[in-house]
C-alpha positions as CSV (number, residue, x, y, z in Angstrom):
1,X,27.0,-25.7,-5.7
2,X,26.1,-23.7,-2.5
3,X,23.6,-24.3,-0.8
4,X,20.8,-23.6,0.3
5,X,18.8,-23.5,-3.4
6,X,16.6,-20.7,-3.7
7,X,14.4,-20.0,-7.4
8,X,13.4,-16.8,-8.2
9,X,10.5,-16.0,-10.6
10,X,8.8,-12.4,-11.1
11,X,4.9,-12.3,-10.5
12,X,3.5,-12.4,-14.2
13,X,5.9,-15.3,-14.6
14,X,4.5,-17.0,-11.7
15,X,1.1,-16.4,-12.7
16,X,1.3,-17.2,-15.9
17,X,3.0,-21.2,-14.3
18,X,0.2,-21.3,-12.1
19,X,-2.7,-20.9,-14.4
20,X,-1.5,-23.4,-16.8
21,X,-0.8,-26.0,-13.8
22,X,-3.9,-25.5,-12.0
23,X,-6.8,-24.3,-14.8
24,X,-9.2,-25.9,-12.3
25,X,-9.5,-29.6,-13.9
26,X,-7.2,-31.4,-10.8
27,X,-5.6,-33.2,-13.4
28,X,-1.6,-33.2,-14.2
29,X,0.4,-30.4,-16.4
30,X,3.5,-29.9,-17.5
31,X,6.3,-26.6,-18.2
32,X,9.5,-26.2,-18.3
33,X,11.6,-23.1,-16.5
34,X,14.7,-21.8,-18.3
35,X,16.7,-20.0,-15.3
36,X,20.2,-17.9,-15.1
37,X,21.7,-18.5,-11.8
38,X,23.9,-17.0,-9.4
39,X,26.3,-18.5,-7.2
40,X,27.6,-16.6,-3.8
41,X,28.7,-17.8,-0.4
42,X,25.0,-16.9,0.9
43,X,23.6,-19.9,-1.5
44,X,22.6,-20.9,-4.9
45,X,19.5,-18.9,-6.4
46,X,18.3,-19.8,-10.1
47,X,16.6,-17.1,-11.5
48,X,13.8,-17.4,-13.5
49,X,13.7,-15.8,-16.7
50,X,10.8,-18.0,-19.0
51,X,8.3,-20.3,-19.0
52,X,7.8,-23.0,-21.5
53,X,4.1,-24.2,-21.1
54,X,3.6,-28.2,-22.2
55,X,0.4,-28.7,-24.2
56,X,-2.1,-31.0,-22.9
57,X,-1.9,-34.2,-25.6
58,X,0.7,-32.7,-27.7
59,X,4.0,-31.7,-25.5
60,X,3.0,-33.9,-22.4
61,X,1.3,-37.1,-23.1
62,X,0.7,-40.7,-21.1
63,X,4.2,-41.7,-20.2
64,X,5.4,-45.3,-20.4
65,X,7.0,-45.3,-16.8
66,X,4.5,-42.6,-15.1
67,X,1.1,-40.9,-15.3
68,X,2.8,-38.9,-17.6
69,X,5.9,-37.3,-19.2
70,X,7.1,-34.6,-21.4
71,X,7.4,-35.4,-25.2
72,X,11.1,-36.2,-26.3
73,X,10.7,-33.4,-28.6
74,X,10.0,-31.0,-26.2
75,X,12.5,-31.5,-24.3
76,X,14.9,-31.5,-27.0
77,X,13.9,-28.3,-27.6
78,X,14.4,-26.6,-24.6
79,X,17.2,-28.5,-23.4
80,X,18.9,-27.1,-26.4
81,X,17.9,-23.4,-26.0
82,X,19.0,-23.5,-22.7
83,X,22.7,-25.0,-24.3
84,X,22.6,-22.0,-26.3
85,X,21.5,-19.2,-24.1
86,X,23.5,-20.4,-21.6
87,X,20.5,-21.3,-19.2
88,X,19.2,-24.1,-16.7
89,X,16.7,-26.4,-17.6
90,X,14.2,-27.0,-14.6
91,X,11.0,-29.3,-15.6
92,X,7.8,-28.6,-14.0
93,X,4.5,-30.5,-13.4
94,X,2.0,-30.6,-10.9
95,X,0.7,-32.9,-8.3
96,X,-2.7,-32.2,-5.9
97,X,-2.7,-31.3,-3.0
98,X,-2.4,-27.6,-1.5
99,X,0.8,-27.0,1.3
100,X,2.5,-30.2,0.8
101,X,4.2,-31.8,-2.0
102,X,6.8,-34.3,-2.9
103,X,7.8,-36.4,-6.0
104,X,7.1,-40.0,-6.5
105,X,9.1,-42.6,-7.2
106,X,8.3,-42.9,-10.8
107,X,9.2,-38.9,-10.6
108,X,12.5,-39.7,-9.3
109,X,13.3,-43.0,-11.2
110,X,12.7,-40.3,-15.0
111,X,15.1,-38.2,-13.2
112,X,18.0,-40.4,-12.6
113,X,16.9,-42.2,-16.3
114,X,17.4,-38.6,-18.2
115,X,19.5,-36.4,-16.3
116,X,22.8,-36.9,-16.8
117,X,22.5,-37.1,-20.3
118,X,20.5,-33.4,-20.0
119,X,23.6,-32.0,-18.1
120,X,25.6,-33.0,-21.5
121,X,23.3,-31.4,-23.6
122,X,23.1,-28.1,-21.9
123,X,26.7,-28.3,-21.3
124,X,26.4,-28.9,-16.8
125,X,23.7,-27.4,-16.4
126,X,22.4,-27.3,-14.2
127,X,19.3,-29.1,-14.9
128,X,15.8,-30.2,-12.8
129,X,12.8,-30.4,-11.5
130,X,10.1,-28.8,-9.9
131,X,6.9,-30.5,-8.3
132,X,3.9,-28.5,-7.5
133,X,0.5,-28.2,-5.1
134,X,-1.1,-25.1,-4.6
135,X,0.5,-23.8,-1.9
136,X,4.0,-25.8,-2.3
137,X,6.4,-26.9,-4.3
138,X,10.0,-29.0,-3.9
139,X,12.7,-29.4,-6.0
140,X,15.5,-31.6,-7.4
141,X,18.2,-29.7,-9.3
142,X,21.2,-31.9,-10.6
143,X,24.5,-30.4,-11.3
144,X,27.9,-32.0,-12.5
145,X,29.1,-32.5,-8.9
146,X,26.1,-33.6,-7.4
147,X,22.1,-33.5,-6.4
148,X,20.4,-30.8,-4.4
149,X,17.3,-29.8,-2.9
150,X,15.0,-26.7,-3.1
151,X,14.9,-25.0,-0.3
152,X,12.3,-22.6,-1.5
153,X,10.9,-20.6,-4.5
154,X,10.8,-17.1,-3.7
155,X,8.1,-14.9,-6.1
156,X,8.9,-11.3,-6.6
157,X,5.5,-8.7,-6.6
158,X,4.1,-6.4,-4.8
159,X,3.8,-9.0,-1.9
160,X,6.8,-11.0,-2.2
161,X,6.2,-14.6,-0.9
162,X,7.8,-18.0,-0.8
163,X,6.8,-21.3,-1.7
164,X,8.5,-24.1,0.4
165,X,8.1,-28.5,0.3
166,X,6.0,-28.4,3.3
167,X,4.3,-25.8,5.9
168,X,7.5,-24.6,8.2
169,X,7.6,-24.5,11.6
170,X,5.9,-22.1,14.1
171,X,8.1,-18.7,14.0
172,X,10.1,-18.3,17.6
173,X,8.5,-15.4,19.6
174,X,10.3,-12.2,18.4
175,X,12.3,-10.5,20.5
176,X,10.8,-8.0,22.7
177,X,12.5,-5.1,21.8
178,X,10.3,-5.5,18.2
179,X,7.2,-6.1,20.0
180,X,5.6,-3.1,18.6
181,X,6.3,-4.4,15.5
182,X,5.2,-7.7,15.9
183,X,1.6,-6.4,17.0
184,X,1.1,-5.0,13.3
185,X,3.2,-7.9,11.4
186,X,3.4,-10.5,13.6
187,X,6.9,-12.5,14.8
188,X,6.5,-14.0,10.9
189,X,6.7,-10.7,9.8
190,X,9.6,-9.8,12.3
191,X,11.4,-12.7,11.4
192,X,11.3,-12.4,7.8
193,X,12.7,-9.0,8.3
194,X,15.5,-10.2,10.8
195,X,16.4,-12.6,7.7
196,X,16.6,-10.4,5.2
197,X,20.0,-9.1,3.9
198,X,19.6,-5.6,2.2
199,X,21.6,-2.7,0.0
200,X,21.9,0.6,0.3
201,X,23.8,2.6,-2.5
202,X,24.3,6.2,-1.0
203,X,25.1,7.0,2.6
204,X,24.4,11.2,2.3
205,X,21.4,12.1,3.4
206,X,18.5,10.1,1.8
207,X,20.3,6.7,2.7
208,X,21.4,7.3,5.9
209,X,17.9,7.8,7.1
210,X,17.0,4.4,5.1
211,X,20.6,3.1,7.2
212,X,19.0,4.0,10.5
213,X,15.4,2.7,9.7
214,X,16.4,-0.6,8.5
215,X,18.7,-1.3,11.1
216,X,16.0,0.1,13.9
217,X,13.5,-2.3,12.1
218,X,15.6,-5.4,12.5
219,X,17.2,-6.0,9.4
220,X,19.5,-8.8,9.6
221,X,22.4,-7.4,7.6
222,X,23.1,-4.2,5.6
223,X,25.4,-3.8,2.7
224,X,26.3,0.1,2.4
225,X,27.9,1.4,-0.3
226,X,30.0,4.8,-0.8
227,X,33.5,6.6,-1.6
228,X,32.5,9.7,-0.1
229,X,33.7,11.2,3.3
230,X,32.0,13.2,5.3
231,X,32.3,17.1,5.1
232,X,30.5,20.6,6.9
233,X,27.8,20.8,5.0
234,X,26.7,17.3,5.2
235,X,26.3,17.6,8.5
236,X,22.8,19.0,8.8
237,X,21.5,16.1,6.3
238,X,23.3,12.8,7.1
239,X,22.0,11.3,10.6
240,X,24.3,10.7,13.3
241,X,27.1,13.0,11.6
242,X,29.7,15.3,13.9
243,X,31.7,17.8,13.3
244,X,35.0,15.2,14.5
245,X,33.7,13.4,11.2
246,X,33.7,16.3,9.4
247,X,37.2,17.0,11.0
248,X,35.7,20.7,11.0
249,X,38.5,21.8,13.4
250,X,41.2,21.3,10.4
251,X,38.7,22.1,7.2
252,X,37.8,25.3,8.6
253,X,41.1,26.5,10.4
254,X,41.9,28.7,7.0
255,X,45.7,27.2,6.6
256,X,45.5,25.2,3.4
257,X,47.7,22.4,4.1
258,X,45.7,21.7,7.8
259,X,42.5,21.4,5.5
260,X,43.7,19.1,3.0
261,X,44.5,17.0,6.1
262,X,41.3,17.8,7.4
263,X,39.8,16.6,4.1
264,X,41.8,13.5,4.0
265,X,40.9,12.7,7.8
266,X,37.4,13.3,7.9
267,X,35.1,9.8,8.4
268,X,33.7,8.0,5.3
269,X,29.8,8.2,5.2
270,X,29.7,4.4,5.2
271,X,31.5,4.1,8.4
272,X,29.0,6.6,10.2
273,X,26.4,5.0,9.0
274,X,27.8,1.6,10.1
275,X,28.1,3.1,14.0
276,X,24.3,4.4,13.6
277,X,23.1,0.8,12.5
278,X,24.9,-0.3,15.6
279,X,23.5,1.6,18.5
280,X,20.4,0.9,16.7
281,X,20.6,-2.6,16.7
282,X,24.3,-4.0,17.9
283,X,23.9,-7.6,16.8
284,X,23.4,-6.2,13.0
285,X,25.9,-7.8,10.3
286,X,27.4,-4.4,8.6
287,X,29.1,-4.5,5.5
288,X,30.7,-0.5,5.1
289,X,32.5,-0.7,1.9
290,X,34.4,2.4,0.7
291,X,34.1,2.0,-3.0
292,X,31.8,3.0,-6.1
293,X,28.8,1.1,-7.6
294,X,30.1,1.2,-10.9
295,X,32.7,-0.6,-10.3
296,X,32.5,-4.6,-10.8
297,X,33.9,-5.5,-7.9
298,X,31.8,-3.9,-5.8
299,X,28.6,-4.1,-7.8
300,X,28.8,-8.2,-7.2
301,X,28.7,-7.5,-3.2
302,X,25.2,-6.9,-4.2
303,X,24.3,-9.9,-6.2
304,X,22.6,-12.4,-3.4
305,X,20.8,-9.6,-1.4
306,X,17.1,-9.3,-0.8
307,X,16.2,-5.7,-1.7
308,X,18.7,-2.7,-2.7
309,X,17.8,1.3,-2.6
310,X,19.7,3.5,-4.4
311,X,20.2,7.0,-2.6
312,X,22.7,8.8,-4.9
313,X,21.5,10.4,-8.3
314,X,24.1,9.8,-10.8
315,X,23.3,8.0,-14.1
316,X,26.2,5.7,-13.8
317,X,24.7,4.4,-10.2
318,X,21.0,3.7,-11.9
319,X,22.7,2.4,-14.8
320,X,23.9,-0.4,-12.7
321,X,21.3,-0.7,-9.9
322,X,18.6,-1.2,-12.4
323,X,20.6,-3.7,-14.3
324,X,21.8,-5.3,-11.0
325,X,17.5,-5.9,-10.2
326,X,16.9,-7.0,-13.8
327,X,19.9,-9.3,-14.1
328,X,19.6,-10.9,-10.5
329,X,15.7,-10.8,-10.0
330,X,16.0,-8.7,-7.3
331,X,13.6,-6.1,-5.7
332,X,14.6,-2.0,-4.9
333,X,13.7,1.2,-5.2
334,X,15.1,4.4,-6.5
335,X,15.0,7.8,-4.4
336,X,15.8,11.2,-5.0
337,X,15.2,14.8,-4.2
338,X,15.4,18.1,-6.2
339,X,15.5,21.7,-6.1
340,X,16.1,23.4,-8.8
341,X,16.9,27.2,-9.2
342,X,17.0,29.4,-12.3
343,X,20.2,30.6,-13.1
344,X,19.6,34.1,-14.0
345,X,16.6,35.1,-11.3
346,X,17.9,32.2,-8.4
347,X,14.3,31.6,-8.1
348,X,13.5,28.2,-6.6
349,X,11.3,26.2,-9.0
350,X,9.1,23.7,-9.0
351,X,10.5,21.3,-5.6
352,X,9.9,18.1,-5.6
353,X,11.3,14.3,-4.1
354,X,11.0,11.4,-6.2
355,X,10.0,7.6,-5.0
356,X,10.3,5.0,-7.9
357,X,10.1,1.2,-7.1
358,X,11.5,-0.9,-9.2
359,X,10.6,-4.4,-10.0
360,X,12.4,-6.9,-12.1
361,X,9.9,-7.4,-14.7
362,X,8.5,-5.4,-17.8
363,X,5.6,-2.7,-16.7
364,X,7.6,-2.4,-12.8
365,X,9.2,0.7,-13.3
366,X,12.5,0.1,-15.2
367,X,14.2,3.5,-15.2
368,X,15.1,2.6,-18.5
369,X,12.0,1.8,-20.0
370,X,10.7,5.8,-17.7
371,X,13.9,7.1,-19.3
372,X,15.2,8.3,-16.4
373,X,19.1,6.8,-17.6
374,X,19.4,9.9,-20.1
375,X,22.6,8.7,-22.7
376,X,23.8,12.7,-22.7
377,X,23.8,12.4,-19.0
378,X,25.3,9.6,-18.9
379,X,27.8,10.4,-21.2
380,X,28.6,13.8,-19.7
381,X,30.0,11.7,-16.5
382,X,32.0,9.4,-18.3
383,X,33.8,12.1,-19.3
384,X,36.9,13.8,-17.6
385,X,36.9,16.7,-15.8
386,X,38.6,19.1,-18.8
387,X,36.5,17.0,-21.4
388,X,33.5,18.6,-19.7
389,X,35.1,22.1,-19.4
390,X,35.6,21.8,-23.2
391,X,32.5,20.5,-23.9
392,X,30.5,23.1,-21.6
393,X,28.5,20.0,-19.8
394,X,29.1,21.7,-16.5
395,X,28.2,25.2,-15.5
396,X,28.9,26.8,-12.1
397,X,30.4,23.3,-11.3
398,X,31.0,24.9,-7.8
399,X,28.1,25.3,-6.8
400,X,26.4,22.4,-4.5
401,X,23.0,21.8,-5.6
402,X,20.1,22.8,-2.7
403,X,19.3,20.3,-0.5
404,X,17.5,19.9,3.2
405,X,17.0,16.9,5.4
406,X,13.0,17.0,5.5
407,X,13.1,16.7,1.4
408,X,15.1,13.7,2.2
409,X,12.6,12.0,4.5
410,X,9.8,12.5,2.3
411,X,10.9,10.3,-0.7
412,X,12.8,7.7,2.2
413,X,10.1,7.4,4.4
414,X,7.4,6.1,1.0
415,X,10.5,3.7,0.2
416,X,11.3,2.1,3.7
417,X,7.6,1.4,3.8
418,X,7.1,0.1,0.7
419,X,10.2,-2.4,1.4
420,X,8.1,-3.4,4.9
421,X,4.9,-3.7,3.4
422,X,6.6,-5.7,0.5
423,X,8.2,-8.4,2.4
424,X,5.4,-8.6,5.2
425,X,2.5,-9.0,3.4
426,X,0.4,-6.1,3.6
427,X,-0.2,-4.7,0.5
428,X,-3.6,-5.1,-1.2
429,X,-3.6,-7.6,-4.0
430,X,-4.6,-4.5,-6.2
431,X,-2.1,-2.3,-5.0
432,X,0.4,-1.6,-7.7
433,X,4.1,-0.1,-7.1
434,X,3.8,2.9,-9.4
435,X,6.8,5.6,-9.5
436,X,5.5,8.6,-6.8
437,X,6.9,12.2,-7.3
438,X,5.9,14.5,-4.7
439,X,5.6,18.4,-5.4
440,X,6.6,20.3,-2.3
441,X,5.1,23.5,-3.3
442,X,2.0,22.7,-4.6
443,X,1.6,19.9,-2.0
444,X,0.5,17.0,-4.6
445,X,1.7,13.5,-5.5
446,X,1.5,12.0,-8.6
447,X,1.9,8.9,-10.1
448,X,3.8,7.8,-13.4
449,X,1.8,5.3,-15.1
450,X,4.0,2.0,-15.8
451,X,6.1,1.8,-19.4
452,X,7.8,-1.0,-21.1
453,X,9.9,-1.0,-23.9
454,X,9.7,-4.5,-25.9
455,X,13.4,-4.0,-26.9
456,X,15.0,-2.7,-23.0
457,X,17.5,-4.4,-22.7
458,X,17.2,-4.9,-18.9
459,X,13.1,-6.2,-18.1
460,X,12.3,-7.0,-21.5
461,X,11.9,-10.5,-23.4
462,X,14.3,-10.0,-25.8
463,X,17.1,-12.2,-26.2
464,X,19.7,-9.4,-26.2
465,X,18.2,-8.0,-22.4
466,X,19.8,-9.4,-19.2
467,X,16.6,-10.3,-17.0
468,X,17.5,-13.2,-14.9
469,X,20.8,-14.0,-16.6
470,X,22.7,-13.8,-13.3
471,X,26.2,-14.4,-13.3
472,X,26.5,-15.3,-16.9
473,X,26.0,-12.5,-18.3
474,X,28.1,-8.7,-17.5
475,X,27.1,-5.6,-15.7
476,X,27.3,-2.6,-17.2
477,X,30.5,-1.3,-14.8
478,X,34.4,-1.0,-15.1
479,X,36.5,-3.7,-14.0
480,X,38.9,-2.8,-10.7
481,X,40.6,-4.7,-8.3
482,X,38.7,-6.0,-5.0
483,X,36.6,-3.2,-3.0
484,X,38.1,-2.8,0.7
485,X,35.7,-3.2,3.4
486,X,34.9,-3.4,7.2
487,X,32.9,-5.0,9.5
């Protein structure tokens, strides 16, 4: 197993641990976490996805070799749930204390006692333990090929924090090209940003602004995502785009076989993007990979990062990004801008640009559960191009929808902000992350009140949905060969 660990819970999850460990009574309780996982070259993170809660006198009771233990029974129940959900088994109890916390020896001694017989029953696991004080908590997780460490639980909200063994050390002094930054976040807040490894689905106009702000903000290492190359009329919209990327020259010359080379020449979005990031910040890890989201391949470049937009409006892309943030307990948001126009008058409607966070737990914006993943329209791109002449999906097919820059900004600028305030600290405990849709003409937000649906099969509960499944358990995309990529 990779390391380092990492386990991920959602907010109500967490909660919901913490009030049964610490009711206020400083005495000992016990849980038990059933987790997905997913393994990547970055590390190990187990996800999640429910908490079993031990009751006091009944489930955990005076144990023979420690204060005290779970029940056989209980265990025996869980163990075997996770064995047939495919799941980890991670025990929990708590000790005092608040920022430090370690097992005992009597902790360690039940570990090595029932362990490897817990690895049979839930077929190698893996299987643990999880030790917590109030502002701590460490870990020993036990796999076929060996024993590891927590590094660090990571709790996914509004505020995103992270529970390690013991307080870390003092955060180097940023560097001082982010001093302005560090005077509203601090170098903790710097440094968690410079650590943080993000996705961005869409490179036209909406992501490359998120491309340049990221990168201008520190972000350690961007993951951009696109098949698209760059053409004219992108170039008023995508930052940092020229008309040699557009290979205008050749598009525009009028002699058709010039602008098919043209069109074959001209620079893929991902790549301009890529030499944005790096005047912005020139140590940045880039990832530009030429390929499409709904593909498997490329969707699993995705699976260990921190946070992922999506900038591109097709149902087949939120099909996958929202299962990508149930299935891998992973944070993003969703942005978009539209103006629509009456076919028979070509009067613009009602404008507006669209900012919807998504969080990877019911009641935290699924698109699903807001039925923003329409099955027509979803559908209607599955199907070929002449399926959807004979089936009249697509009128005036060539015609490019409207679209300016400053629309663009509007619904980036809420999302690159939220992702700061997220990951720094700053939002108000009360502050929820509701979806935002901005009228332009009337010059009004609104926000869409949260939905759940006990049956999605991406946030919900329900032993069909994928939350915090991880890599045992499929995305919603086709199956290709490898994505190509550059650095």
């Amino acid at each position: 197993m990779k390391e380092p660990l990492e386990l991920r819970i959602d907010a109500p999850l967490f909660e919901k641990l913490e009030n049964h460990l610490f009711p206020g009574d400083r005495d000992e309780h016990g849980a038990v976490i059933v987790a997905g996982i997913v393994e990547t070259p970055r590390g190990t993170r187990l996800l999640a996805r429910e908490v079993f809660l031990a009751r006091d006198g009944i489930d955990y009771v005076p144990g023979q070799h420690g204060y005290r233990a779970l029940t056989a029974r209980f265990v025996a129940e869980t163990s075997g749930y996770c064995a047939k959900e495919n799941l980890c088994y991670v025990a929990v109890h708590c000790h005092g204390g608040k920022d430090e916390v370690s097992f005992s020896s009597d902790d360690m001694a039940s570990h090595e006692r029932g362990y490897p017989a817990l690895l049979d029953i839930t077929r190698g696991g893996p299987v643990g333990a999880l030790v917590f004080a109030k502002n701590a908590v460490a870990g020993d997780i036990w796999t076929p090929s060996g024993r590891y460490k927590l590094e660090h639980m990571t709790i996914i909200g509004a505020n995103i924090r992270k529970l390690y063994p013991s307080p870390r050390k003092r955060s180097p002094i940023a560097n001082p090209m982010y001093d302005r930054h560090s005077r509203m976040f601090g170098d903790v807040g710097q440094e968690i940003l410079s650590n943080l490894k993000v996705g961005i689905i869409g490179l036209g106009g909406g992501g490359s602004l998120i491309n340049e702000w990221l990168s201008r903000l520190g972000v350690e290492h961007i993951v951009a995502i696109d098949f698209d190359r760059v053409e004219l009329t992108n170039l008023p919209r995508i930052v940092g785009a020229t008309h040699r990327d557009a290979m205008t020259w050749l598009t525009k010359s009028g002699i058709p076989w010039l602008e098919k080379l043209g069109k074959r020449l001209a620079a893929y979005k991902v790549h301009v993007a890529r030499r944005v990031a790096k005047q912005a910040n020139p140590s940045i890890h880039y990832d530009a990979i030429v390929g499409n989201i709904v593909d498997e391949s490329i969707a699993k470049l995705l699976v260990d990062t921190d946070f992922i937009f999506l900038a591109t409006d097709s149902m087949q892309s939120r099909l996958v990004f929202n299962a990508i943030l149930h299935q891998y307990l992973i944070p993003g948001i969703q942005i978009g801008a539209k103006v629509p126009v009456d076919k028979q008058t070509k009067q613009v409607g009602d404008i507006f640009t669209a900012t919807r966070p998504v969080l990877p737990y019911a009641y935290a914006g699924c698109l699903q559960c807001h039925e923003l993943i329409p099955p027509g329209r979803l559908q209607q791109e599955t199907l070929s191009e002449t399926e959807r002449r004979n089936q009249q999906y697509v009128e005036d097919e060539n015609i490019a929808q409207p679209s300016v820059i400053t629309l663009n900004v509007k619904s980036a600028e809420q999302a690159v902000n939220d992702f700061k305030m997220m990951f720094t600290g700053l939002y108000k405990p009360e502050v929820q992350l509701r979806h935002q849709v901005h009228f332009a003409r009337e010059r009004k937000t609104s926000e869409v009140g949260p939905r759940a649906d006990p049956n999605c099969l991406d946030c919900s509960d329900s032993n069909r949905s994928r939350r915090a499944r991880g890599d045992r358990f499929r995305l919603p995309c086709r199956m290709l060969e490898a994505p190509s990529s550059s650095k």
